[in-house]
N, C-alpha and C positions, 0 to 999 in steps of 0.2 A: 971719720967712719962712725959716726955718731947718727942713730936710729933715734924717730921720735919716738916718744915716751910716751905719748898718750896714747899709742895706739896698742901697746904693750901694758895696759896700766887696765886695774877691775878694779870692783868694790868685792867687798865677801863677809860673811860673819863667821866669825871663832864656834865653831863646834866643840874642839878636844883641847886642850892644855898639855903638852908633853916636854919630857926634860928637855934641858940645854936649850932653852927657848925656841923652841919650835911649837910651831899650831897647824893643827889641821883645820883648814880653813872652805868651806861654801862659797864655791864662788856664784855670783848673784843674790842680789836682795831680795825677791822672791820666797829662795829656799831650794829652787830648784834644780841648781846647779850642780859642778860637779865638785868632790871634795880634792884640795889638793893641799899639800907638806908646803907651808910655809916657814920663814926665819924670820929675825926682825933684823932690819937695818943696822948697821952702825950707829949713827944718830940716834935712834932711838936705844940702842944699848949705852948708851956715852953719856943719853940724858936722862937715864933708867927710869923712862917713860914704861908706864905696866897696860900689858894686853890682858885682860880676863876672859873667861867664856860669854859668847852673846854680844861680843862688840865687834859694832864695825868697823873694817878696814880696807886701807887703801891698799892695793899692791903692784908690783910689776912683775909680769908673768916672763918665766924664762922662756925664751924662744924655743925649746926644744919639749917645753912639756913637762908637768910632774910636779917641781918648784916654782914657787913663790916669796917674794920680798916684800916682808911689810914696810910701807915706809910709813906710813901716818894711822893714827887709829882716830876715829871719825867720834866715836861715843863715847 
């Protein structure tokens, strides 16, 4: 029951920084997009890889809408 991923997968740039690692994220590289409550991955909390504001990232959008999973930051 395995969904492909690229088709659930954006790019976005860090707008906000807020506790407990969460970011509020743009989605699209334009700027145009809309803003949505991302997390970051396992992975990258295990390889305490750091998100700042202004970088880009990779994500998989939840099917339902609202959240977001960082898994790779681009910048």
């Amino acid at each position: 029951m395995t969904e492909s991923a690229e088709a659930n997968t954006a790019i976005g740039v860090v707008e906000e920084v807020l506790p407990n690692s969460l970011f509020r994220v743009r989605v699209g590289e334009d700027g145009e997009g809309e803003l949505v409550l991302a997390y970051l991955a396992g992975k990258m909390r295990l390889h305490r890889i750091r998100v700042l504001m202004g970088d880009r990232v990779d994500m998989v959008l939840d099917p339902y809408g609202g959240r977001a999973r960082i898994v790779r930051r681009l910048t």
